[in-house]
C-alpha positions in Angstrom: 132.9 72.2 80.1 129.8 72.4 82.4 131.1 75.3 84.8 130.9 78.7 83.8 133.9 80.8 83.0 134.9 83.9 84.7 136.3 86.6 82.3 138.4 89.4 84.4 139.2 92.6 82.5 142.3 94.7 83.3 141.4 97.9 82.2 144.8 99.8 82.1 147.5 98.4 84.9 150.7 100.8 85.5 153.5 99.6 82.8 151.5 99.9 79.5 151.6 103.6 78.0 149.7 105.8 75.8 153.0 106.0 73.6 152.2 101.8 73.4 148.0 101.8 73.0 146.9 105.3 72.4 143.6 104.6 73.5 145.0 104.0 77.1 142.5 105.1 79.9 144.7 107.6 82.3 142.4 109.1 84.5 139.9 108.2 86.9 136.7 109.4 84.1 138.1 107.4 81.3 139.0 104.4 83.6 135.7 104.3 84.7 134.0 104.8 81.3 136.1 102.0 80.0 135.3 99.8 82.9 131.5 100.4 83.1 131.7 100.0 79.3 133.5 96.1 79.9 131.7 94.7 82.5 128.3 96.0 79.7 130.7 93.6 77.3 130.5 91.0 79.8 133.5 91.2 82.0 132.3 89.9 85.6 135.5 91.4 87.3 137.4 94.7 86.7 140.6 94.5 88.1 141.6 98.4 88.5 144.6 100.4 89.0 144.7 104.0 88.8 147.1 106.6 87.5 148.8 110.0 87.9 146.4 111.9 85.4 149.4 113.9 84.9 152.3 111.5 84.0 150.0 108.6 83.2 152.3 106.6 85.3 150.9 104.2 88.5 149.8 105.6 91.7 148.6 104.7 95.1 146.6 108.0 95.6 144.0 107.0 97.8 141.8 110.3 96.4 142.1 108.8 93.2 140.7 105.1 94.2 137.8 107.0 96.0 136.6 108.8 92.8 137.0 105.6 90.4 135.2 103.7 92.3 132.7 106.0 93.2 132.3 106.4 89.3 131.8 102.7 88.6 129.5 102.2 91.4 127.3 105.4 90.6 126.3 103.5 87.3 126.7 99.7 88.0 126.5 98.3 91.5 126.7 94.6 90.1 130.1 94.1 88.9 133.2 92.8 91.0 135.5 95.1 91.5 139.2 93.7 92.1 141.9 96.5 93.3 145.2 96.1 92.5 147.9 96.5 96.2 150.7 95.6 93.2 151.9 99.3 93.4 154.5 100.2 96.2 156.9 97.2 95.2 159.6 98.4 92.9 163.1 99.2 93.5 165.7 100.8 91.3 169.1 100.6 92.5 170.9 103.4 92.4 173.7 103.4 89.5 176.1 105.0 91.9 175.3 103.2 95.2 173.0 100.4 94.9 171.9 100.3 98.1 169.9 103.2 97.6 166.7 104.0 95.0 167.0 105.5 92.2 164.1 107.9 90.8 160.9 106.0 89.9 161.5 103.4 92.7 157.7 102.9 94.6 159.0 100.5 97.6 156.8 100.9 100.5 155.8 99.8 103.7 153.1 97.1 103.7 150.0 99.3 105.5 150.3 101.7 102.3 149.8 99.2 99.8 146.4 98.1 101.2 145.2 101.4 102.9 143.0 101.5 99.4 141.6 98.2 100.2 141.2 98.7 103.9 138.9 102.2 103.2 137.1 101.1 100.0 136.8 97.3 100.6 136.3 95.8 97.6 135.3 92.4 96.8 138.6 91.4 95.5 141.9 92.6 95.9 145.3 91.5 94.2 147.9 90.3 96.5 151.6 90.0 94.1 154.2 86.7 95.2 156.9 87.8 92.8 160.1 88.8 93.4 162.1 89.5 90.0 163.2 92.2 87.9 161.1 93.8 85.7 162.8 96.6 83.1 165.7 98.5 85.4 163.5 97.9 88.7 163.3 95.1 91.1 159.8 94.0 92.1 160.2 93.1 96.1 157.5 91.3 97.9 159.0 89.7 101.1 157.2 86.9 102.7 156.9 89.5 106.1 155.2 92.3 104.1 152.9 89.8 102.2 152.2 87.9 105.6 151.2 92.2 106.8 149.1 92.3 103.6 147.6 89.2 103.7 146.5 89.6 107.1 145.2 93.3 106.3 143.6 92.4 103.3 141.3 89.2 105.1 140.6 91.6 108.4 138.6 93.9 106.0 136.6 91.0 104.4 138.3 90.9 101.1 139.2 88.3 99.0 143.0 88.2 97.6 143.5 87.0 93.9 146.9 85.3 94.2 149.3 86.0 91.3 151.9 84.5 90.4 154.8 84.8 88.1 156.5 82.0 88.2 157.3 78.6 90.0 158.6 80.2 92.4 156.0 81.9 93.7 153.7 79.4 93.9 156.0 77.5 96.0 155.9 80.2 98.4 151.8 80.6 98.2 151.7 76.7 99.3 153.9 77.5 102.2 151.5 80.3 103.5 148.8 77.7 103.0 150.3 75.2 105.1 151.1 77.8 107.8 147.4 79.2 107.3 148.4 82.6 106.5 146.0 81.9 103.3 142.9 80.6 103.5 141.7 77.9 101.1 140.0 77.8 98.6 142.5 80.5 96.8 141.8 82.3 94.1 145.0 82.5 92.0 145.9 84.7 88.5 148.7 83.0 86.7 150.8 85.7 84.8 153.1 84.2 81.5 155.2 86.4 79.4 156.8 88.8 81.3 160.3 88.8 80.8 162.0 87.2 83.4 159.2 85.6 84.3 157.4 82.4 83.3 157.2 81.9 79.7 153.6 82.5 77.7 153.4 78.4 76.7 151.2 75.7 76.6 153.7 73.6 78.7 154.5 76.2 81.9 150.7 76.4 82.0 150.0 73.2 82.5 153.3 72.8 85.2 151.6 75.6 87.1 148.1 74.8 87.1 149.5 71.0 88.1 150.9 72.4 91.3 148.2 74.0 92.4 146.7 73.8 95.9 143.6 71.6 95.7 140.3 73.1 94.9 142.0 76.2 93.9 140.1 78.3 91.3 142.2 79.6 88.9 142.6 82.1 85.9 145.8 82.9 83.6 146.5 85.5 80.9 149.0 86.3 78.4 151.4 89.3 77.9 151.2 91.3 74.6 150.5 89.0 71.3 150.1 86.0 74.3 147.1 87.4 75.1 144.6 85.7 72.9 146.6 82.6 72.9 147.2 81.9 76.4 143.2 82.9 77.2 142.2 80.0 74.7 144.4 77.9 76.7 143.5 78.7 79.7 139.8 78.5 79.1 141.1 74.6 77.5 142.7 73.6 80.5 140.2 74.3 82.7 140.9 77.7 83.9 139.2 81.0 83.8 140.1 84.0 81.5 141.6 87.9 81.8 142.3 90.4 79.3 142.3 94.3 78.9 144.6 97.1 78.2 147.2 96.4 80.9 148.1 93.3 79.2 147.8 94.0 75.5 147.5 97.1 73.3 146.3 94.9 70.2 142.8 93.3 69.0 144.8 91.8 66.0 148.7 92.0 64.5 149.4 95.2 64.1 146.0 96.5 64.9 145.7 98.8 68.4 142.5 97.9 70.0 140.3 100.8 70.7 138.7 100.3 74.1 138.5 97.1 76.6 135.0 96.4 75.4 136.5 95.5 72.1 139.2 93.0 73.8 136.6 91.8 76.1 134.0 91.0 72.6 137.4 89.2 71.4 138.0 87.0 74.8 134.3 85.8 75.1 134.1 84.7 71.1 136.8 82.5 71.4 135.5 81.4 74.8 132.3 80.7 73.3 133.3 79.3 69.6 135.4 76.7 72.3 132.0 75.4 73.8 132.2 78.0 77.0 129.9 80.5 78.5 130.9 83.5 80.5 129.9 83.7 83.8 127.4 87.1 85.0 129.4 88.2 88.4 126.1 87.0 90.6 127.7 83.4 89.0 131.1 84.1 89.4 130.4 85.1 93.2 129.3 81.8 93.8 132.1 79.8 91.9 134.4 82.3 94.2 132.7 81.3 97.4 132.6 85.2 97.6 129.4 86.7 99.6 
């Protein structure tokens, strides 16, 4: 394959725990050193959440996005940054009355969900289409609040990395394309494995990337031991790559992996012992159209 492939690394997402990888980056220091030490690996894009240093679990906290940021950009100017707006979208139903959340629900209004994006103004930014259930919660993204985000997210000159988790949603990006709520080319992240969601196969992949927008570019990853297998095929189909500690806590079967760098060594072997070379994020600004 003659174009370059991007390789995204997702350095520590909101689900995974330290219970699950023990090497987990929590708060915004070890984030950051994991980060600066994957894009040194060879990741051209970080895709970044942050977390409540004292639970671990996902946050929005704006204070937190300024100093993780701040500490990647202190030492490397030159890698993408992609920030997640996935946080603010679940919903627990109350076992009593389910019209009303439970503790743990994060449903928000739209404007919170991007105020990160709309102060710090990364390159990239994520911009979720599913609506499914995920554990006890329902993930809810309404076509109005992703119309608000979209909108949000263009008027501050970033780019939104479309994911998808299933058919579904993809049907709904193509109808924001044809009412030109999206602009084209998109940049979409295909996510297999999660229960309930599109399964980690060969087959959905190829049904997926098939119904793609034209001129699309693309990337898809694999949940837990998907991870290796559905980069490999992703990278075979045409695709680019992700990997990192939000999607998998293993280098190996039964082996944790020890930091991102080492998952990121992993994904660009087997992109290379397939014929590939990795993109440097100068390159994959110019595949993405992004100035």
């Amino acid at each position: 394959m003659s174009r370059k492939t991007i390789l995204t690394c997702a350095v520590t997402g909101n689900l995974m725990t330290p219970e699950i990888s023990p090497h987990l980056p929590v708060n915004p220091e070890e984030i950051a050193t994991q980060a600066l030490d994957a894009a040194k690996a060879g990741a051209a894009i970080l895709h970044l959440h942050v977390r409540d240093p004292k639970t671990a679990k996902g946050s929005m906290d704006l204070n937190l996005y300024r100093e993780l940021v701040a500490r990647i950009r202190e030492k490397n100017e030159d890698v993408i940054l992609n920030l997640t707006t996935g946080e603010g979208g679940r919903f627990i139903p109350s076992e009593d009355d389910p019209q009303l959340a439970a503790p743990g629900s994060t449903l928000c209004a739209p404007g919170k969900r991007v105020a990160h994006i709309e102060e710090l103004r990364p390159e990239i930014c994520t911009l979720d289409f599913n609506t499914m259930w995920s554990g006890q919660a329902s993930v809810i993204n309404s076509p109005r609040n992703l119309e608000i985000m979209a909108e949000r997210i263009y008027r501050a000159g970033v780019k939104p990395e479309i994911e998808i988790f299933d058919s579904g949603d993809l049907h709904m990006v193509k109808d924001f394309v044809a009412r030109g709520v999206l602009k084209t080319p998109l940049m979409v992240q295909m996510v297999l494995g999660v229960r309930f969601g599109a399964v980690a196969n060969p087959q959905t992949m190829s049904y997926l990337v098939s119904q793609l927008p034209q001129g699309s570019d693309w990337a898809a990853f694999g949940i837990g031991r998907m991870a290796f297998p559905m980069l490999a095929q992703a990278y075979l189909l045409g695709g680019h790559v992700r990997i990192g500690m939000e999607d998998t806590a293993y280098i190996s079967r039964g082996e944790h992996c020890r930091s991102n760098a080492q998952l990121v060594e992993k994904a660009i072997s087997i992109v290379q012992h397939l014929g590939g070379d990795i993109a440097s994020p100068d390159e994959a600004r110019q595949i993405l159209g992004i100035r």
